[in-house]
N, C-alpha and C positions, 0 to 999 in steps of 0.2 A: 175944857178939853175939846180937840177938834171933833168934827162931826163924826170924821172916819172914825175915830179909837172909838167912839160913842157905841157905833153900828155893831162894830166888831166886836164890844164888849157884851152889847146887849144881847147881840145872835147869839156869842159865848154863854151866856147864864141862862139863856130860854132854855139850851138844847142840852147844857149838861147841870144846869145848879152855880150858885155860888161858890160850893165846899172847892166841886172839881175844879171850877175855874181857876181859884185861890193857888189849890196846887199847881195847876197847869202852868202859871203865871208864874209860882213861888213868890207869893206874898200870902200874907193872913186876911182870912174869910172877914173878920171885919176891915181890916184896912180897905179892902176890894170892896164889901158892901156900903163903907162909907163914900166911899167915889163914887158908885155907880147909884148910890141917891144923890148925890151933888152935896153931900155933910163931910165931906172931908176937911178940916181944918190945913191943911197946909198946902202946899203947890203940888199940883199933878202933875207937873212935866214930867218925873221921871216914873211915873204910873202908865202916862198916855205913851211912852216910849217901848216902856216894856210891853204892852198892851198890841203895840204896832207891829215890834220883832217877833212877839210868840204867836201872835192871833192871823197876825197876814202872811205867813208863810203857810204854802201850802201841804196837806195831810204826806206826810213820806210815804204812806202805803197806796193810796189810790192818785196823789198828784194833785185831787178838786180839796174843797173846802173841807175846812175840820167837821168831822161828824162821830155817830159812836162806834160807825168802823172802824176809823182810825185808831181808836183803842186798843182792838185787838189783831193780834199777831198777823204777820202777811199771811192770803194765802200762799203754800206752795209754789205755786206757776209765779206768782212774785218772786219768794226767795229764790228760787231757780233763775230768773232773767238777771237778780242782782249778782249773782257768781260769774 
């Protein structure tokens, strides 16, 4: 897996868990926890892909990096700018 998806993935489980990342991703807490020990049995390409679309786009609500703002709802003065 390249360095990037690595980084991305690792920031991902420090800050939220396994469970949530699994979801976040839409794959299963073991398939994700066998990749991110490096025990996954079969090709990570299309792990490290999806890993790159979900994790390296930036948060919709504040625009910077995923965090556990981004979970919840905009404030106000957001949904207000998005109308």
């Amino acid at each position: 897996m390249r360095e990037e998806a690595r980084h991305l993935l690792h920031e991902a489980i420090t800050a939220h868990g396994v469970a949530a990342t699994a979801r976040r991703l839409g794959v299963a807490r073991a398939s994700l926890s066998l990749v991110y020990h490096d025990k996954y049995p079969g090709s990570t390409a299309r792990m490290e892909e999806r890993i790159l679309r979900v994790l390296a786009r930036p948060c919709p609500v504040y625009g910077g990096p995923w965090g556990p703002a981004c979970l919840q709802p905009a404030p106000e003065w957001k949904r207000q700018a998005r109308l």
